[in-house]
DODOZA-297635 format. One record per residue (C-alpha): residue number from 1; residue in one letter; x, y, z. Coordinates in nm, 3 decimals, m for minus. Layout:
<site num="NUM" residuo="A" xx="X" yy="Y" zz="Z"/>
...
REM end
This chain:
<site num="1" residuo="X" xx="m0.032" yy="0.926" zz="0.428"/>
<site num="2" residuo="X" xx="0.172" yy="0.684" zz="0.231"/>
<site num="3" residuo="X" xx="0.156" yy="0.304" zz="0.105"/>
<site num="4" residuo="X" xx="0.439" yy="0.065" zz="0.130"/>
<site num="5" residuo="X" xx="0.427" yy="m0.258" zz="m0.044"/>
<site num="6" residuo="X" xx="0.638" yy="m0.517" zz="0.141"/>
<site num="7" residuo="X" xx="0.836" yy="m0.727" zz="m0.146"/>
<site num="8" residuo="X" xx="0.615" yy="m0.755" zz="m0.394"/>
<site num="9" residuo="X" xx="0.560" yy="m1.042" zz="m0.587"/>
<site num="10" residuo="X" xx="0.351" yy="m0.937" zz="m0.909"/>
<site num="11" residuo="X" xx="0.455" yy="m0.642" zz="m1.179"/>
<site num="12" residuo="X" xx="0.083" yy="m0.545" zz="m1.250"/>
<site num="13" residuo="X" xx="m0.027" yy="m0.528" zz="m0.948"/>
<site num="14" residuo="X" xx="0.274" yy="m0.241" zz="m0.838"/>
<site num="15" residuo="X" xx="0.153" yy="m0.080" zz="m1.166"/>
<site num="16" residuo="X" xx="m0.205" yy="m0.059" zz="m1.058"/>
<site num="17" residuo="X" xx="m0.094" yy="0.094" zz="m0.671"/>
<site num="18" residuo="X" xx="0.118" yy="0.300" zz="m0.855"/>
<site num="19" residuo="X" xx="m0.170" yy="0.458" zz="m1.096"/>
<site num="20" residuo="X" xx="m0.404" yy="0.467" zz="m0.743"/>
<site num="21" residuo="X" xx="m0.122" yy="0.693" zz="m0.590"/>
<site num="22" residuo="X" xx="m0.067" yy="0.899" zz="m0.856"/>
<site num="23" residuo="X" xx="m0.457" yy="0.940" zz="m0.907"/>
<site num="24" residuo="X" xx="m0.474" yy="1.012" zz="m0.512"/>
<site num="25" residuo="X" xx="m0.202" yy="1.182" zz="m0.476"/>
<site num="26" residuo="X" xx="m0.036" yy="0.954" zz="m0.238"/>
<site num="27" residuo="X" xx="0.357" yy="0.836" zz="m0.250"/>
<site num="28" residuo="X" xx="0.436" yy="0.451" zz="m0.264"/>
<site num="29" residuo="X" xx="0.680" yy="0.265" zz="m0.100"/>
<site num="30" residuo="X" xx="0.866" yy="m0.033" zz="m0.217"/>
<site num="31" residuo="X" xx="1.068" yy="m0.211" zz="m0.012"/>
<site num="32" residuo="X" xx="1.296" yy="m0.484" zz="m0.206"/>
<site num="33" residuo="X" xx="1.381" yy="m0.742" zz="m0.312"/>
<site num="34" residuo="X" xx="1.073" yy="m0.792" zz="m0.528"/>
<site num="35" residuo="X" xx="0.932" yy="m1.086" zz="m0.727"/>
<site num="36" residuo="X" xx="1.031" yy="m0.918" zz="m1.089"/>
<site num="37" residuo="X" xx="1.276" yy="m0.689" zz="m1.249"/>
<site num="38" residuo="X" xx="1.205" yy="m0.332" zz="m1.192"/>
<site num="39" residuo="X" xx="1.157" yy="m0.258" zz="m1.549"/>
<site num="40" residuo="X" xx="0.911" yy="m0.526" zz="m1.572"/>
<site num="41" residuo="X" xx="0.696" yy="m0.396" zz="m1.884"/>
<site num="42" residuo="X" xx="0.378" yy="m0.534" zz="m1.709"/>
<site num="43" residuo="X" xx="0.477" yy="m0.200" zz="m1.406"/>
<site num="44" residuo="X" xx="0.432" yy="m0.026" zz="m1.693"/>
<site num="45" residuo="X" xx="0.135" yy="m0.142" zz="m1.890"/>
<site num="46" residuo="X" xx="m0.048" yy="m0.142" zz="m1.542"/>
<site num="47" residuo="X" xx="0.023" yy="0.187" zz="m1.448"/>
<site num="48" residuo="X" xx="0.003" yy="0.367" zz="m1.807"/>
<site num="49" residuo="X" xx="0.108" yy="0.684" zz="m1.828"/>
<site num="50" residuo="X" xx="0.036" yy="0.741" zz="m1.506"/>
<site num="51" residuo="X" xx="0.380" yy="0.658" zz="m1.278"/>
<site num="52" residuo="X" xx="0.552" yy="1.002" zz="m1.428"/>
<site num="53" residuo="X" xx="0.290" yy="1.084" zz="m1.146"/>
<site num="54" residuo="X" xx="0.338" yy="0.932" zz="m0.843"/>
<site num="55" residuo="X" xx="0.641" yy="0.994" zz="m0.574"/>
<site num="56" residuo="X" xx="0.805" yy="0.632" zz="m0.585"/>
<site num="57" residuo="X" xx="1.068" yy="0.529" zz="m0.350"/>
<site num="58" residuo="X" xx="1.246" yy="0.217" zz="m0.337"/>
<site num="59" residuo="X" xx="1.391" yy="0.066" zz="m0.037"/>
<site num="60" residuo="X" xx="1.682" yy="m0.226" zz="m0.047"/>
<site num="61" residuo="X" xx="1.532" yy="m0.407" zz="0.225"/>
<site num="62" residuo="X" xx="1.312" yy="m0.358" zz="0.532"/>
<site num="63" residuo="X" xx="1.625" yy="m0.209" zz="0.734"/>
<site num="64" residuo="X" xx="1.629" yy="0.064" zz="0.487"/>
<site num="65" residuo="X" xx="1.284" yy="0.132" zz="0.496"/>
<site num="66" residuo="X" xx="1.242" yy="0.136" zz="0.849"/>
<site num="67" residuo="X" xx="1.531" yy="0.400" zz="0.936"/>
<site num="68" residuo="X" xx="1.346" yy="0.662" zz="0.696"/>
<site num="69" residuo="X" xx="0.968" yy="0.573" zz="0.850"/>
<site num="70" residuo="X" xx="0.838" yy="0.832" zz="0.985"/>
<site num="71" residuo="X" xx="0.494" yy="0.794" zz="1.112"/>
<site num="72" residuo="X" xx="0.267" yy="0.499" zz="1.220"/>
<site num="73" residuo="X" xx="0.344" yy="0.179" zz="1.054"/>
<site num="74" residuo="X" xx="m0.026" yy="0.041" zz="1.017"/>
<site num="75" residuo="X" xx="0.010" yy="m0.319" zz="0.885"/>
<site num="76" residuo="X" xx="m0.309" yy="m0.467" zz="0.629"/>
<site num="77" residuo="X" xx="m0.324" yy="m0.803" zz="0.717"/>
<site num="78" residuo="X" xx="m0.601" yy="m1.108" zz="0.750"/>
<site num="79" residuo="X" xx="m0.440" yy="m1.163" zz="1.091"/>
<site num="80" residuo="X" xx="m0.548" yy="m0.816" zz="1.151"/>
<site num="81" residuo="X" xx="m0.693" yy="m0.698" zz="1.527"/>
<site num="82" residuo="X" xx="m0.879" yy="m0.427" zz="1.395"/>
<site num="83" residuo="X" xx="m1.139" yy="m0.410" zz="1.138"/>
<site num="84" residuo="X" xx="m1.067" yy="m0.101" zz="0.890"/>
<site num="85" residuo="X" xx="m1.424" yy="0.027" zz="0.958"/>
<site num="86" residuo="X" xx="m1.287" yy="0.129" zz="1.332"/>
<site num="87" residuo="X" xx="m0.975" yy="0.213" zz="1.284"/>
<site num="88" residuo="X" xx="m0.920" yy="0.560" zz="1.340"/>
<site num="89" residuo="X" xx="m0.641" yy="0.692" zz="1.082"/>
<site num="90" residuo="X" xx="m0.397" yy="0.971" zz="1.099"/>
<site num="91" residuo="X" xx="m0.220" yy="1.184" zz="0.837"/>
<site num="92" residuo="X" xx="0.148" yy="1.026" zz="0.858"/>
<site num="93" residuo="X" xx="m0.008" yy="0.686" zz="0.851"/>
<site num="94" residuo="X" xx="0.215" yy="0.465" zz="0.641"/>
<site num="95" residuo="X" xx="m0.014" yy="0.175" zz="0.484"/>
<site num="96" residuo="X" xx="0.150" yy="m0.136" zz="0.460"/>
<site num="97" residuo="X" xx="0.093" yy="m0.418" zz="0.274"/>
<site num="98" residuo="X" xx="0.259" yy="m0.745" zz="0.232"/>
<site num="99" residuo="X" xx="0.351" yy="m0.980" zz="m0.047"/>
<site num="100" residuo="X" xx="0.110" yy="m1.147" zz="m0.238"/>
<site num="101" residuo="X" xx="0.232" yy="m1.467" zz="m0.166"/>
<site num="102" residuo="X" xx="0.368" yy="m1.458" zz="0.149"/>
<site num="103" residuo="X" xx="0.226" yy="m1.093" zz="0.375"/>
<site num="104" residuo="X" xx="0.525" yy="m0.983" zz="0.616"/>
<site num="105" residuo="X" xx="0.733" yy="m1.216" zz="0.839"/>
<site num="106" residuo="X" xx="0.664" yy="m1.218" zz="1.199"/>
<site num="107" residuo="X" xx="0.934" yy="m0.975" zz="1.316"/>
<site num="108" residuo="X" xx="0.698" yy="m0.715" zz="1.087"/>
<site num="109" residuo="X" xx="0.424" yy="m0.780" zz="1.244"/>
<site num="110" residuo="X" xx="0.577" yy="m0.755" zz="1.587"/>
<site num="111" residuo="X" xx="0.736" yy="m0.343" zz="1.470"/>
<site num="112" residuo="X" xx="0.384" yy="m0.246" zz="1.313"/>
<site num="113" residuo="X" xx="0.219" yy="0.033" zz="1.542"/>
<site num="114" residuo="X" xx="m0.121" yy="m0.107" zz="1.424"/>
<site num="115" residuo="X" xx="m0.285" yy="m0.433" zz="1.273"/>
<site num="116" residuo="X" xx="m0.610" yy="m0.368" zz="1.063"/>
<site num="117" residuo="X" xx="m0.819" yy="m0.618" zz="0.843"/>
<site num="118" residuo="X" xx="m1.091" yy="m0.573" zz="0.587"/>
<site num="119" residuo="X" xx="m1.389" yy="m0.746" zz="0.679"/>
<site num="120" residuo="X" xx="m1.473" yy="m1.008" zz="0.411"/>
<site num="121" residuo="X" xx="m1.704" yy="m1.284" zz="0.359"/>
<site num="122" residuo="X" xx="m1.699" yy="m1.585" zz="0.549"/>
<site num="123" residuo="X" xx="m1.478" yy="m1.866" zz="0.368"/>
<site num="124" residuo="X" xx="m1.258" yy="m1.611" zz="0.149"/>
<site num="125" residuo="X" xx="m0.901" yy="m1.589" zz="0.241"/>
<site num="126" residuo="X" xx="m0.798" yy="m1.210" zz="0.103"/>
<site num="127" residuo="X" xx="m0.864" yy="m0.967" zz="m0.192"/>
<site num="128" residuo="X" xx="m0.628" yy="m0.849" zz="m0.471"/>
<site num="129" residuo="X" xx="m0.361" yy="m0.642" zz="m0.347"/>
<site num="130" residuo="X" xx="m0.418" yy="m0.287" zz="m0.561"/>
<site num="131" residuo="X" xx="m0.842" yy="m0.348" zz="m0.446"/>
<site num="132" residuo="X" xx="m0.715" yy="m0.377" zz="m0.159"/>
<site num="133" residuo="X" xx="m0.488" yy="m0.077" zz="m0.177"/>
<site num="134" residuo="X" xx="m0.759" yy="0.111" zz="m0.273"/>
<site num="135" residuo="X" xx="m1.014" yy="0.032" zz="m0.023"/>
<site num="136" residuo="X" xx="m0.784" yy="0.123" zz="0.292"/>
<site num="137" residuo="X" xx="m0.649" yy="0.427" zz="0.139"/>
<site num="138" residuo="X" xx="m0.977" yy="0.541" zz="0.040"/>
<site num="139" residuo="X" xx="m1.097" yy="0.528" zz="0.395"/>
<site num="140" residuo="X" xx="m0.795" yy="0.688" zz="0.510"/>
<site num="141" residuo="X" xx="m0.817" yy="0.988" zz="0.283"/>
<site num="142" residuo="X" xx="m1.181" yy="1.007" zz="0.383"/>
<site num="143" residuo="X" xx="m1.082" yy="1.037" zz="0.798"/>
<site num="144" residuo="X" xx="m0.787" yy="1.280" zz="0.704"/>
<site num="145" residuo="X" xx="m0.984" yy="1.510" zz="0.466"/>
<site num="146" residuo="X" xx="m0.636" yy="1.454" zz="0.245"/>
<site num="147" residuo="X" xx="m0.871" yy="1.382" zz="m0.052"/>
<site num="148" residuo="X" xx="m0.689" yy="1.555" zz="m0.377"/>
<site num="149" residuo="X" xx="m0.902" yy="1.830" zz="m0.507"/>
<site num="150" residuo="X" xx="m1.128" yy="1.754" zz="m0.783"/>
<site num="151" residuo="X" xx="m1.001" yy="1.878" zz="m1.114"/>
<site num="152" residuo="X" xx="m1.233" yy="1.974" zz="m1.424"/>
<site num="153" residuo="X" xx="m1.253" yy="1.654" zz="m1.676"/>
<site num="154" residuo="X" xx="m1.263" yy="1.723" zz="m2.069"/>
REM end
């Protein structure tokens, strides 16, 4: 399982996905152009010390990412047909998520092999994009068994 964030728009937000990947042991997509210099120091202060962790690639654009894909493209999305709690994931899932300000452009929407929503209250339009992140790939870890082994603390 991976996550791909679609051009992001906010530095601390990639930090935080980041420092979930690295703590989940789960590589992270970005696909350019993005909404702030790479070596934004808010990546940074988000993700700590953490990103030496985490597999990062960066993609130029959506073409780029696409030719190295390999495995279902399962698009997050409020427009989403199916609700996370019934989607049925699968260990080369690719988790994609879209721009803060913006989510993926219709011909993204068309490609993705799968369109899943979190459920939310009634009135609310979407959650933070790392909470997010961390919801879906929670529940995917949990239907894959790919949860990381648990590793002594102290």
């Amino acid at each position: 399982m991976r996550v791909a964030l679609f051009q992001p728009d906010i530095a601390g937000n990639v930090g935080a996905v980041l420092r979930i990947g690295a703590c989940l042991a789960t590589p992270v997509d970005l696909i350019e152009p993005m909404g702030f210099a790479w070596d934004d120091k808010r990546v940074a202060r988000a993700g700590m010390d953490y990103i030496g962790h985490v597999a990062i690639t960066r993609h130029a654009d959506w073409d780029a990412f696409e030719r190295q894909a390999k495995g279902r493209i399962v698009l997050l999305t409020t427009r989403g047909a199916t609700p996370l709690h019934d989607f049925a994931f699968e260990d080369d899932d690719i988790l994609l998520f879209g721009s803060e300000s913006a989510g993926v452009p219709e011909h993204i929407h068309a490609r993705a092999d799968a369109r899943v929503v979190i459920p939310m209250a009634a009135g609310l339009r979407s959650m933070n994009l790392s909470v997010s992140v961390g919801i879906v790939l929670a529940e995917g870890l949990r239907q894959t068994a790919h949860w990381p082994s648990p590793t002594a603390i102290g």
